[in-house]
C-alpha positions as CSV (number, residue, x, y, z in Angstrom):
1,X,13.8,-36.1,-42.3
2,X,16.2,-34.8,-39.6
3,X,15.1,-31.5,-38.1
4,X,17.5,-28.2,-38.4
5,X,16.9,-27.2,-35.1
6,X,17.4,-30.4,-32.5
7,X,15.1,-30.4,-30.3
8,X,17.5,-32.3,-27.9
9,X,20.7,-30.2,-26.4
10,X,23.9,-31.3,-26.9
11,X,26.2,-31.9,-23.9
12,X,28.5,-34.4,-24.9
13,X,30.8,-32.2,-26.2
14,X,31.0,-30.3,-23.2
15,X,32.1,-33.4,-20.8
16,X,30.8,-36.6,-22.2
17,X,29.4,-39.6,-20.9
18,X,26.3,-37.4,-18.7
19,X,26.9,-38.3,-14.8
20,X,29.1,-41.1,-15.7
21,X,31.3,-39.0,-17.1
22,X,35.1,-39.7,-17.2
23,X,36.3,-35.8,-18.6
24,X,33.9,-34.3,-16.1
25,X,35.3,-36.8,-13.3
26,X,39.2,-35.2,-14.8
27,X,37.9,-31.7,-14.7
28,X,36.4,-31.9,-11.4
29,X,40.1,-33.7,-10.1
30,X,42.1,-30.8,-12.0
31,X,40.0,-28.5,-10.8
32,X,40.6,-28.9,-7.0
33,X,44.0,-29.2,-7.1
34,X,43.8,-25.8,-8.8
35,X,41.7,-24.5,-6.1
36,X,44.4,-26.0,-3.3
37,X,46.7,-23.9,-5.0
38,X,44.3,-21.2,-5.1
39,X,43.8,-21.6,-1.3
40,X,47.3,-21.0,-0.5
41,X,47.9,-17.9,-2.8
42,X,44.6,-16.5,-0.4
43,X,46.1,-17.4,2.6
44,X,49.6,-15.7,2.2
45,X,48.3,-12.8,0.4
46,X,49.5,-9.6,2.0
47,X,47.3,-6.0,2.4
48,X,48.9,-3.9,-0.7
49,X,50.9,-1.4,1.0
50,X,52.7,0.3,-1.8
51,X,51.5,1.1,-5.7
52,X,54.0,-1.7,-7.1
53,X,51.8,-4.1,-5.5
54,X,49.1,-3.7,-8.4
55,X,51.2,-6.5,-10.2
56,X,50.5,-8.8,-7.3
57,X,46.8,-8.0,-7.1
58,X,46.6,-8.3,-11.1
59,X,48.4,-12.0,-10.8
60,X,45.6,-12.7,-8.0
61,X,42.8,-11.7,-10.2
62,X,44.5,-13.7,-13.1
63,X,44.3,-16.8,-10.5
64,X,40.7,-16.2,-9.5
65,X,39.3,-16.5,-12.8
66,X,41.0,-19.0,-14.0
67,X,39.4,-21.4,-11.4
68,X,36.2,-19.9,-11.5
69,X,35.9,-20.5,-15.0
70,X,36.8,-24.1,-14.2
71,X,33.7,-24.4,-11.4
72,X,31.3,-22.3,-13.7
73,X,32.1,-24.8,-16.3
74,X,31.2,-27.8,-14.0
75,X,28.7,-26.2,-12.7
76,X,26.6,-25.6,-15.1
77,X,27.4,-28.7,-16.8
78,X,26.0,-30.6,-13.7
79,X,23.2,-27.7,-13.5
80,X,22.2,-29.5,-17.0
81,X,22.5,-32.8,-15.8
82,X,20.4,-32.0,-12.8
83,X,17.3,-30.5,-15.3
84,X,17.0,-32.8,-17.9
85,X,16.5,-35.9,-15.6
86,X,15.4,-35.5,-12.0
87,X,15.8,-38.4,-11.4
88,X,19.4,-38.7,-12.4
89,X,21.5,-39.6,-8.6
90,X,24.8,-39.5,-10.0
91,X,24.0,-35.9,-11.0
92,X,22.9,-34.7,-7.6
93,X,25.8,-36.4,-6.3
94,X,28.3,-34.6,-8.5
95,X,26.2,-30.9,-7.4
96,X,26.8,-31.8,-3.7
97,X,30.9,-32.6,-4.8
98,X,30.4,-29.0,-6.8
99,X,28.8,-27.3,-3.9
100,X,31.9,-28.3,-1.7
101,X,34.3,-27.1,-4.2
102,X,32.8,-23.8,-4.4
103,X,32.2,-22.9,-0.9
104,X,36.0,-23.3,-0.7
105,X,36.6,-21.2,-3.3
106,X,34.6,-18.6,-1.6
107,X,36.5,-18.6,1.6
108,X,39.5,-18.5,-0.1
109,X,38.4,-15.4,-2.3
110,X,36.9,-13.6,0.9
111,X,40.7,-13.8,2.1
112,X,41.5,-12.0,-0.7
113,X,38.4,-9.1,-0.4
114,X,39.5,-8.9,3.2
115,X,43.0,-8.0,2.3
116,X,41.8,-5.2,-0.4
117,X,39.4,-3.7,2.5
118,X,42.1,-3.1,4.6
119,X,44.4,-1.5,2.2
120,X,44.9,2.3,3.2
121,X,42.4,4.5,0.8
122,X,44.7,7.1,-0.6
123,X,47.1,4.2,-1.7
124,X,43.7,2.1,-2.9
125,X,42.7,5.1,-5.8
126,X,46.3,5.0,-6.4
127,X,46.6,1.1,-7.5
128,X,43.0,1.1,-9.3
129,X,44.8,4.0,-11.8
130,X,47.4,1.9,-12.5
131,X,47.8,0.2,-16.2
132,X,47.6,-3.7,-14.1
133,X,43.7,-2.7,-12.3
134,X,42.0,0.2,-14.2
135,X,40.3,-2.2,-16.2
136,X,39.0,-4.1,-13.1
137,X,38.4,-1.1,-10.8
138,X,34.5,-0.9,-11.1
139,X,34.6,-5.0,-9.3
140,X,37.8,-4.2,-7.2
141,X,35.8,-0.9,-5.8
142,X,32.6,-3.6,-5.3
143,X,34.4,-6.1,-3.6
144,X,36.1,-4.1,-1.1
145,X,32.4,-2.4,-0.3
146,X,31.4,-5.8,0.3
147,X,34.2,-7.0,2.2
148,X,33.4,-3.8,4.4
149,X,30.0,-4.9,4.7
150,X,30.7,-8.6,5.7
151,X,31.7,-10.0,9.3
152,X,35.1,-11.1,9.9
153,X,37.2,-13.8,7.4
154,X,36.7,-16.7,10.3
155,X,33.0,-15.7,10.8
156,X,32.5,-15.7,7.6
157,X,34.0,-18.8,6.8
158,X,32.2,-20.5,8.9
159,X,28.8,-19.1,7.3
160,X,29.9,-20.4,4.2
161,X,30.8,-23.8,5.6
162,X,27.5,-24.1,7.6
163,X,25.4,-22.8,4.1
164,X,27.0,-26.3,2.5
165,X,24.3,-28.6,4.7
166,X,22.4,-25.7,5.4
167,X,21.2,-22.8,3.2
168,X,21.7,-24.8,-0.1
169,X,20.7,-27.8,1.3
170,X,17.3,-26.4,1.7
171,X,17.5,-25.2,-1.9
172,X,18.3,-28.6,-3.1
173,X,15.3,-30.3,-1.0
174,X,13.4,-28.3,-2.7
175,X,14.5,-29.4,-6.3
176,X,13.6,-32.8,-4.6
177,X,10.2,-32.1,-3.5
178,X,9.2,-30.8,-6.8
179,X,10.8,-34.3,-8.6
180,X,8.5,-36.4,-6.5
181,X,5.2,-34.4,-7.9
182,X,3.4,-35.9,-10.5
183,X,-0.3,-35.5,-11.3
184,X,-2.3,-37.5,-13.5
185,X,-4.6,-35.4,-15.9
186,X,-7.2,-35.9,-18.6
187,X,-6.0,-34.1,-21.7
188,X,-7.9,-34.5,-24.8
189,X,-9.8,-37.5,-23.8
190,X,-6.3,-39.3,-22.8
191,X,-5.5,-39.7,-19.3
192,X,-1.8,-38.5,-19.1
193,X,0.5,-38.1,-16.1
194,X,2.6,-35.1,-16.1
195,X,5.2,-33.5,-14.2
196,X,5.1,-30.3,-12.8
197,X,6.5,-28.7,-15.8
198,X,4.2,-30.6,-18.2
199,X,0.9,-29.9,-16.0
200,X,1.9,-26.0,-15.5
201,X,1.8,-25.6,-19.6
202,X,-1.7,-27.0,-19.8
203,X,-3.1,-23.5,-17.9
204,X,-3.3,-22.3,-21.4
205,X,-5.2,-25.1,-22.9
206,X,-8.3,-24.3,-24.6
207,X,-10.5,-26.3,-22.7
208,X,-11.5,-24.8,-19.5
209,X,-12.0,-28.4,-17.6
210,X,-8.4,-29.7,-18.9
211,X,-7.2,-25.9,-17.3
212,X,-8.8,-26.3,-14.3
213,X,-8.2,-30.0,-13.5
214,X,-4.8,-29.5,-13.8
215,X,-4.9,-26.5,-11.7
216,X,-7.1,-28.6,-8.9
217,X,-4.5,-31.7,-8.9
218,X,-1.5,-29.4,-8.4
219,X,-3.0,-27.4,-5.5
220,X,-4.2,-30.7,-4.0
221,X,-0.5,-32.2,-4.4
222,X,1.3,-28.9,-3.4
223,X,-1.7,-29.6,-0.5
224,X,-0.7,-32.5,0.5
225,X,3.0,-32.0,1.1
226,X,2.2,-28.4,2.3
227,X,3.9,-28.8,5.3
228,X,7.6,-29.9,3.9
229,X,7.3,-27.3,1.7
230,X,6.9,-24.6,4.7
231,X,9.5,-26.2,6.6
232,X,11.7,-26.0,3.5
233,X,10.5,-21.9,2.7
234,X,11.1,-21.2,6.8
235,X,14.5,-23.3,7.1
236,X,15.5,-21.3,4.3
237,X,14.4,-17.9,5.1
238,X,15.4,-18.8,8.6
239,X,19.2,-19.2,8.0
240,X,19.6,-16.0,5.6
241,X,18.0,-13.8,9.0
242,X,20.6,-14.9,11.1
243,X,23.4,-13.9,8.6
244,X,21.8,-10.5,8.1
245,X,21.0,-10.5,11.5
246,X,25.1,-11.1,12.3
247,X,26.2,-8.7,9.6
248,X,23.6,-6.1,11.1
249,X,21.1,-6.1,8.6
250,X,17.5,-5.8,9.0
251,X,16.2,-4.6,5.7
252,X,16.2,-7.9,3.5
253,X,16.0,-6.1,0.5
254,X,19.6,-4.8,1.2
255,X,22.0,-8.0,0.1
256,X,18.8,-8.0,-3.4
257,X,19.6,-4.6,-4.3
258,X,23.5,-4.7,-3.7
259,X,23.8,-7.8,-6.4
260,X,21.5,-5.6,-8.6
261,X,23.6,-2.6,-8.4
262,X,20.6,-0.4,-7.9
263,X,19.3,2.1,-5.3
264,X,15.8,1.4,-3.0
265,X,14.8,4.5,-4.4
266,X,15.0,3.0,-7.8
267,X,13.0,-0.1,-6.3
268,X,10.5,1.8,-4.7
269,X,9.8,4.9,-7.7
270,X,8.7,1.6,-10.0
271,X,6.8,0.0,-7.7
272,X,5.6,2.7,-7.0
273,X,4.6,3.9,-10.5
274,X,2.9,0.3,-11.1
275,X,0.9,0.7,-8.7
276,X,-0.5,3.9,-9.9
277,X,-1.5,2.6,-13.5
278,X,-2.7,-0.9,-12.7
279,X,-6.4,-0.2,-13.6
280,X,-5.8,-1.0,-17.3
281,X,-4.3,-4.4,-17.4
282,X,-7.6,-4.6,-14.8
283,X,-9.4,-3.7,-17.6
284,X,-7.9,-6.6,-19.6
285,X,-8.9,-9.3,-17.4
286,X,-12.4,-8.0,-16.8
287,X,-12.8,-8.0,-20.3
288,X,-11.1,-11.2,-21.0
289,X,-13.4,-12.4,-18.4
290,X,-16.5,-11.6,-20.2
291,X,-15.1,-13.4,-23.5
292,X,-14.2,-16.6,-21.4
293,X,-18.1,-16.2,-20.5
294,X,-17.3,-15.6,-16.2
295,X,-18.2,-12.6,-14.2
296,X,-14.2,-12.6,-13.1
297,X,-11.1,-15.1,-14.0
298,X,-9.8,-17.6,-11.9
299,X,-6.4,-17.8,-11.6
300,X,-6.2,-20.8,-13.8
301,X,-7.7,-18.8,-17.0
302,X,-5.7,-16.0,-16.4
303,X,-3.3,-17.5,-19.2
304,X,-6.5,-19.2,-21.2
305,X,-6.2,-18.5,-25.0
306,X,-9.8,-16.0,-25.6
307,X,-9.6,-17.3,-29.7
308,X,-9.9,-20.4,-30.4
309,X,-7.5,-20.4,-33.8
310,X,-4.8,-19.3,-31.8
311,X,-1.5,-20.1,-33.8
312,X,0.8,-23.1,-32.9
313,X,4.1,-23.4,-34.1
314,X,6.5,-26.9,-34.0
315,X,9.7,-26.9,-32.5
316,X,11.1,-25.9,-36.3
317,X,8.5,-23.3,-37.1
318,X,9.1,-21.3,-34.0
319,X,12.9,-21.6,-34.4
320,X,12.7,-20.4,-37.9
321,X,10.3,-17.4,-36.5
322,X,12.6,-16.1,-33.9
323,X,15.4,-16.5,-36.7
324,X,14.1,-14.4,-39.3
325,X,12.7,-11.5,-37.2
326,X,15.8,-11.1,-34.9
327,X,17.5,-11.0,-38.6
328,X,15.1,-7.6,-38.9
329,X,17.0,-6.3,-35.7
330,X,20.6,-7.0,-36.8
331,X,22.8,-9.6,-38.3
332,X,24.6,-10.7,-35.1
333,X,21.4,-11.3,-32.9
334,X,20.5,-13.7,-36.3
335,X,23.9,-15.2,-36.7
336,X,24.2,-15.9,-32.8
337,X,20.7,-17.5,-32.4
338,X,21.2,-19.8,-35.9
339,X,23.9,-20.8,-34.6
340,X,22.8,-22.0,-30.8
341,X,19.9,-23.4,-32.5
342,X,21.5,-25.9,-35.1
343,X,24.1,-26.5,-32.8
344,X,21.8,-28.1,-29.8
345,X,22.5,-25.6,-27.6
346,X,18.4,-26.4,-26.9
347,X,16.9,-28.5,-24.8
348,X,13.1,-27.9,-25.5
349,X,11.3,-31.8,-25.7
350,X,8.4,-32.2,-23.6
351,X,8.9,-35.6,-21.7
352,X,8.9,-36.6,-18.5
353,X,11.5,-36.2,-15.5
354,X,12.4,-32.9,-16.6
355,X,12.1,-29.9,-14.4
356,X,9.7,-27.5,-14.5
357,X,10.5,-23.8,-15.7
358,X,13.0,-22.5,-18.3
359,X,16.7,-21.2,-17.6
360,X,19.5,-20.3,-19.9
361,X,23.2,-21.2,-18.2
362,X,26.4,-20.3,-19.7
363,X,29.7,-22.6,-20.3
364,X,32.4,-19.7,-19.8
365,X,35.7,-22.4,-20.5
366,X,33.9,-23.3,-23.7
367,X,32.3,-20.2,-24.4
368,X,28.6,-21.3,-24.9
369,X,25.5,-21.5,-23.4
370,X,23.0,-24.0,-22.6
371,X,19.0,-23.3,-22.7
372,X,16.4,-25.4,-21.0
373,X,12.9,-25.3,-20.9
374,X,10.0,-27.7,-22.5
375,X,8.6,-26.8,-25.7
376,X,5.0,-27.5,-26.2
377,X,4.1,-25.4,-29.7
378,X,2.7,-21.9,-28.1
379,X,3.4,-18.5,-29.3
380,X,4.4,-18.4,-25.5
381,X,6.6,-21.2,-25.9
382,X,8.0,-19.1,-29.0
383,X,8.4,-16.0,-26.4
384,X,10.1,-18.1,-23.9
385,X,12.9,-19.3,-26.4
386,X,13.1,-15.7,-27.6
387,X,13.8,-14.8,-24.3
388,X,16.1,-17.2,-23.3
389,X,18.3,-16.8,-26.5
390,X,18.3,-13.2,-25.3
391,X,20.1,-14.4,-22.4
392,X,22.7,-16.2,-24.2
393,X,23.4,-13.2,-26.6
394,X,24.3,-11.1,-23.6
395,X,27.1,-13.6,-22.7
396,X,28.1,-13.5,-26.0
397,X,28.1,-9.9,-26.3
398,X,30.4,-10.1,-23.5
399,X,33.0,-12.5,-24.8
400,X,35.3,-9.7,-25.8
401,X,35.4,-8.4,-22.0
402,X,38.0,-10.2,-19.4
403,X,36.1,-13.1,-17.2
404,X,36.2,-10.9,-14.3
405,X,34.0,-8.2,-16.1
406,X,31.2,-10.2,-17.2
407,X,29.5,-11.1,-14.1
408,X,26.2,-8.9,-14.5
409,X,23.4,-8.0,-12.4
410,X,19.9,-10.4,-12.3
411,X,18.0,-7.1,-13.4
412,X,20.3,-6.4,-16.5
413,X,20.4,-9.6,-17.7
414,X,16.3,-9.5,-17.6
415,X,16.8,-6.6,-19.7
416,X,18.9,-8.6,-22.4
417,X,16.0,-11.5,-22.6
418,X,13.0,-9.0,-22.4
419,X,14.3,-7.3,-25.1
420,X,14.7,-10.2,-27.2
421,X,11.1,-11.7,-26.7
422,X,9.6,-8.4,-27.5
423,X,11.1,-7.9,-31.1
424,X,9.5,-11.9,-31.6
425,X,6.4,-10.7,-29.9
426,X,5.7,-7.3,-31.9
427,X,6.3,-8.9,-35.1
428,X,4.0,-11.6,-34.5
429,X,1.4,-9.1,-33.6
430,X,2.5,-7.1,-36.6
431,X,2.5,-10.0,-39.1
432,X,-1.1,-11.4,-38.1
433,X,-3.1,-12.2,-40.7
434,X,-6.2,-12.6,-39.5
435,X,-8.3,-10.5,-37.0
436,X,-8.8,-13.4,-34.5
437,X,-4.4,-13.9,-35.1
438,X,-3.7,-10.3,-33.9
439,X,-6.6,-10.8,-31.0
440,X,-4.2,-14.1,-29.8
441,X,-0.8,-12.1,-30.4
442,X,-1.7,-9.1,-29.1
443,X,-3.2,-11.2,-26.3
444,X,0.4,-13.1,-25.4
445,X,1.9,-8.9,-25.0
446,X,0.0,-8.2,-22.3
447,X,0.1,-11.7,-20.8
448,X,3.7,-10.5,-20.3
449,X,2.3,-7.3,-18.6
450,X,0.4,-8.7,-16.3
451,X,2.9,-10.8,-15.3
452,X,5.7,-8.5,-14.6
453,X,2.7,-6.2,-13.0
454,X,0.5,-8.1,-11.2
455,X,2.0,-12.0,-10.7
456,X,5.4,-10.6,-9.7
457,X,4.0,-7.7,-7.8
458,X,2.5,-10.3,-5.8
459,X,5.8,-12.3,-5.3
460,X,7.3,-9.6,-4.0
461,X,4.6,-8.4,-1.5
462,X,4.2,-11.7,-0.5
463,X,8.0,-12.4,-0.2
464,X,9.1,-8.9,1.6
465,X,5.5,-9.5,4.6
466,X,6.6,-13.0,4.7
467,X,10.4,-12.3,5.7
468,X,8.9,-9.6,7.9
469,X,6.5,-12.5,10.0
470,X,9.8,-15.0,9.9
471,X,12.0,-12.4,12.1
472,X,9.5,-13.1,14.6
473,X,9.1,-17.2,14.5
474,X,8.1,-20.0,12.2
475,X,5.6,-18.9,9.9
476,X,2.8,-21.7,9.5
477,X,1.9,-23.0,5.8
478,X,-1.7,-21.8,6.5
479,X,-0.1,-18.4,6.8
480,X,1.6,-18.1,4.0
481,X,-1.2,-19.5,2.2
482,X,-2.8,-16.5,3.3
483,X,0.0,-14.2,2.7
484,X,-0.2,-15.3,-0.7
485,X,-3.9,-14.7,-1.2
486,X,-3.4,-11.1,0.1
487,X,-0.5,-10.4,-2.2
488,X,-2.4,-11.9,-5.3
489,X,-5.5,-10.1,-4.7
490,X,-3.6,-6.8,-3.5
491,X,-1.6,-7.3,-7.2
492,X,-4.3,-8.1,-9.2
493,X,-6.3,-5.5,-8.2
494,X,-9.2,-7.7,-7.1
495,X,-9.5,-8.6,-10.6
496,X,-9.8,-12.4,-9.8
497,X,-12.7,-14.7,-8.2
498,X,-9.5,-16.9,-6.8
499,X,-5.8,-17.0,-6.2
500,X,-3.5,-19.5,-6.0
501,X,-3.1,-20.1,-2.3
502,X,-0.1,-22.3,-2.3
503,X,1.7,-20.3,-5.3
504,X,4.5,-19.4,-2.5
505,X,5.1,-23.8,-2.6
506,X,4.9,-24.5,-6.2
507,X,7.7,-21.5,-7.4
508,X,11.0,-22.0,-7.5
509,X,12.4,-18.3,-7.6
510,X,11.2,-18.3,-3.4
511,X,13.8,-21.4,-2.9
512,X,17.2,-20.2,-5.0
513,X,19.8,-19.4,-2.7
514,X,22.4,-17.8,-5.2
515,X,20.1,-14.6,-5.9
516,X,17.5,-13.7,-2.7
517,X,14.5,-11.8,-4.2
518,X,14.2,-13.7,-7.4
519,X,11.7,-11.2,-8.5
520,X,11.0,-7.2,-8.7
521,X,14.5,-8.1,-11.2
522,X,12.0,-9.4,-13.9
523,X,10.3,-6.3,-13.9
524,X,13.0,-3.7,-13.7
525,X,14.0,-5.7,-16.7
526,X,10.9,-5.4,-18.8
527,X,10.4,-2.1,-17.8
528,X,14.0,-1.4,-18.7
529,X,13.9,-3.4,-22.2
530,X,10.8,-1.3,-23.0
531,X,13.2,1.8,-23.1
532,X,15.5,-0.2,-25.1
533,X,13.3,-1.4,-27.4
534,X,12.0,2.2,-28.1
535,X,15.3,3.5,-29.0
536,X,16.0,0.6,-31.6
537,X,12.9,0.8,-33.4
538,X,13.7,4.9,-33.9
539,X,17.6,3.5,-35.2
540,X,16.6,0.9,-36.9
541,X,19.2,-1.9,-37.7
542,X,22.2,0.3,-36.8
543,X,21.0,0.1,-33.2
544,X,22.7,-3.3,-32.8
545,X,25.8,-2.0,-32.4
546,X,25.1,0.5,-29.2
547,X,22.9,-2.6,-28.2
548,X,26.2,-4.8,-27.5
549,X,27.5,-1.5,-26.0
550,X,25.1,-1.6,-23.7
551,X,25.2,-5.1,-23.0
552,X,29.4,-5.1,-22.2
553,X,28.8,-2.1,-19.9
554,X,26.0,-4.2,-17.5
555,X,28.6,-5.8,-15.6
556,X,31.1,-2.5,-14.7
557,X,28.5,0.1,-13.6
558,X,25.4,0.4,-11.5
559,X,22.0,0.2,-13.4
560,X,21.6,3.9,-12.5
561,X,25.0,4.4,-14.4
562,X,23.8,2.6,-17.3
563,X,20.8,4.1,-18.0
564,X,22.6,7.6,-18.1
565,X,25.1,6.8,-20.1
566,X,22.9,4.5,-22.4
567,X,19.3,5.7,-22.4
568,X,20.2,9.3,-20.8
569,X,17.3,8.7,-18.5
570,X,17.0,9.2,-15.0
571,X,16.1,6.1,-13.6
572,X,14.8,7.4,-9.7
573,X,12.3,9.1,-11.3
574,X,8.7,8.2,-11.4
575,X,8.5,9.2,-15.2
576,X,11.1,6.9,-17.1
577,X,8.8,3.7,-15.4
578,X,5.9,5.8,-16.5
579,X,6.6,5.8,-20.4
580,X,7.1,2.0,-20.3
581,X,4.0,1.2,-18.4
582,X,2.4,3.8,-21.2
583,X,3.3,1.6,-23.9
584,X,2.1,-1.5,-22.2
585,X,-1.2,-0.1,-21.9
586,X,-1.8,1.0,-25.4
587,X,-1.6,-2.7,-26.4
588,X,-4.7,-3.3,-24.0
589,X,-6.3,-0.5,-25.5
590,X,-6.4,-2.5,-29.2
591,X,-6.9,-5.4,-27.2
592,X,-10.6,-4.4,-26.2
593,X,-10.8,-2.4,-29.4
594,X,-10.4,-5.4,-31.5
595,X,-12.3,-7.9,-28.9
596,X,-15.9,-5.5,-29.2
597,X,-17.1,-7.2,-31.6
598,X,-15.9,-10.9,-30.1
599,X,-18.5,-10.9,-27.0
């Protein structure tokens, strides 16, 4: 019987034929002789001097997305290519041919931002009222901020020449490294080997010795190549210091929270305010602890199931559960995800050669997205898909907006997928039948809290002190072994016997060059959905509509702006991150409640 939900996504009607592809090969062709033309537009393009000129910036703008839709297209086509088969050549071929085409494209478009910076700024509120650029003057206002902020058009150039080989290269040595892992495990009296991917679901197996062998073969492999992973982290960090040391910037957090649209007071009130109510999730893992039968958790039963019934759902099952509860939030949040799932817009097998880690990438030419990640029957697996669906409704909230108004913040579009998982989540918990059900459920919640509290808390301390050590020199890999052991332990609140000393090796987020800080955005995110969330459950199905709203408006006003006009909150202050973190810990609350009688 053939599935409703293909387990499989389907690329081939995207550019068929994979790496080997002929329409890709046409695309790519087309593509580049768009972005000669592009070039030259750039390079001739005069500093508006006069209000008529708004027609000449508008045809510009016109330009610019048309062939950025063209390398978004590729890109994430080859993106696809890349994460469904690491060991697919052609494919990291045709990202190095990408990579090329884009850096040119950002040299030419910096020509452009150059040109808007210098226009005189009586004249510039003058063109952005105009009929041609009021629509675009929240990104016109941004990029000639930016353009202020940057160093010259040659020096600049030149940085994104040199990134090609250097910056991304590191990035993509990385994606390397992690192909070449495998480990070999025992899983249920079969010896298996797994990729990374494969091994990193097995940290909530049932069986404590399956959980921790995996654990212990992963350290000892990120172990063992410890040192071209360090090289890769410090190469990395390495070049971005000497842009932001050229540009004159020496808070790192600076280019992270310009992309995000928010202030560092923002940044620093939620931190802040996490830090301050961490004792209950504490609570959790003690008491988790003492139902697991160990005086504290190690890190690799931090995600072990505490019931052994825990529900699993097939591929089919957990489609059809995300289905019909997102149906309970509104008909377009249904419609969309039916539709992405029986059209293969999925890739969720669990085999081999994949990459590790989940990601949803959108096709803006063909107006789709693609979602990746390895499906393995959880409820957590059933989270992530929520979540990653979430993602793809925000681009498709956004189709009715022009190109060049879509390009949203990382700590919005957390927002979007956060939201999503939680309406799966809080029905399952809701819909439990049994006692040990809920226990699980309820359990998978505050997973999620302790993950944006506590494991990403400890990204980011670790990431921000080791960026501080690299302005000075190379930092070793047994330092940052030991930066990460701080961070976990300062993060966790002590609540663990061990860490996970080469966690700064084995995660991704600390290589991506595109978006630097690939963390505290998470949990602005959940923290941010949880306001969201609140406001739809008091509207009830009606709430969709202001949802999309919401959603269209993440890519034309800072996050501080949104949550005005949206949530008429206050997001500087201490309190909005308060009331979220309040909700969090009322599910730990039932969580021990229901667990007295357990152990």
């Amino acid at each position: 019987m053939t599935n409703t939900y293909p387990e499989v996504w389907e690329l081939d009607s995207l550019f068929s034929g994979g790496s080997d592809s002929a329409e890709l090969r046409t695309h790519l062709d087309a593509t580049g002789k768009k972005l000669a033309d592009f070039e030259q537009t750039a390079a001739t393009f005069d500093v508006p001097n006069r209000r008529a000129d708004a027609q000449l910036v508008a045809a510009f703008l016109e330009q610019t997305s048309d062939v950025s839709v063209d390398l978004r297209q590729a890109g994430a086509f080859i993106g696809c290519l890349m994460a469904q088969n690491t060991e697919d050549k052609k494919a990291a071929l045709l990202q190095s041919e990408h990579a090329l085409l884009r850096s040119r494209f950002q040299s030419a478009f910096l020509k452009f931002k150059q040109a808007l910076m210098e226009a005189d700024p009586n004249l510039w509120s003058d063109l952005l009222s105009t009929e041609d650029l009021k629509e675009f003057a929240f990104i016109l206002d941004e990029w000639r901020k930016e353009a202020k902020r940057l160093l010259s058009e040659q020096e600049e150039g030149l940085i994104t020449s040199l990134g090609i080989d250097g910056y991304h290269a590191w990035s993509e040595l990385y994606d390397l490294l992690i192909a070449s892992v495998s480990v070999q495990v025992e899983v249920d009296g079969e010896d298996k080997t797994l990729s990374v991917g494969q091994a990193n679901n097995l940290s909530s197996h049932r069986d404590a010795s399956v959980r921790k062998e995996a654990y212990d073969k992963l350290e000892a492999a990120w172990g063992e190549k410890e040192e071209l992973f360090a090289k890769t982290l410090n190469s990395l960090a390495g070049f971005r210091l000497q842009m932001y040391k050229k540009r004159g910037v020496d808070n790192v957090l600076e280019e992270p929270l310009q992309m995000n649209r928010m202030k560092q007071e923002t940044l620093d009130v939620m931190w802040q305010a996490i830090s301050e109510h961490k004792q209950p999730f504490a609570d959790y893992l003690a008491r988790k602890a003492q139902l697991l039968g160990k005086e504290k958790l190690a890190w690799y039963d931090v995600d072990a199931p505490v019931v052994e019934n825990s529900q699993s759902f097939d591929y089919e099952q957990g489609s059809e559960f995300i289905i019909r509860h997102f149906g309970k939030f509104g008909p377009e949040l249904e419609k969309f995800s039916r539709h992405a799932l029986e059209n293969g817009w999925v890739e969720a097998e669990d085999r081999a050669h994949k990459m590790p880690g989940g990601f949803c990438t959108s096709l803006p030419k063909s107006g789709e997205s693609r979602i990746f990640m390895t499906y393995s029957g959880s409820m957590s697996n059933v989270a992530t898909l929520a979540h990653e669906l979430g993602h793809a409704f925000h681009t498709h909230a956004l189709q009715p907006m022009h190109d060049l108004n879509r390009s949203y913040a990382m700590n919005v579009a957390e927002t979007a997928s956060t939201f999503a998982e939680m309406i799966v989540a809080d029905a399952a918990v809701k819909n439990a039948v049994t006692k040990e059900e809920k226990i699980s459920l309820l359990e998978d919640k505050i997973q999620r809290s302790v993950a944006f509290f506590m494991n990403i808390h400890a990204r980011f301390l670790f990431e921000t002190r080791f960026y501080e050590e690299r302005k000075n020199g190379v930092v070793p890999a047994s330092r940052l072994n030991e930066l990460m052991e701080q961070a976990q332990k300062e993060a966790f609140a002590g609540s663990l016997s061990e860490g996970h000393p080469h966690f700064w090796a084995s995660k991704l987020h600390f290589y991506i060059t595109d978006v630097p800080f690939y963390n505290f955005p998470y949990t602005f995110g959940y923290l941010f959905s949880l306001s969201v969330y609140a406001k739809a459950l008091e509207e009830g199905q009606g709430f969709e509509e202001k949802y999309m709203a919401l959603l269209r408006d993440t890519a034309v006003m800072s996050t501080e702006q949104l949550a005005i006009k949206h949530l008429g909150e206050d997001i500087t202050e201490k309190g909005f991150w308060e009331k979220g973190i309040a909700l969090c810990t009322k599910d730990v609350e039932e969580f021990i409640k229901l667990t007295a009688e357990e152990g």
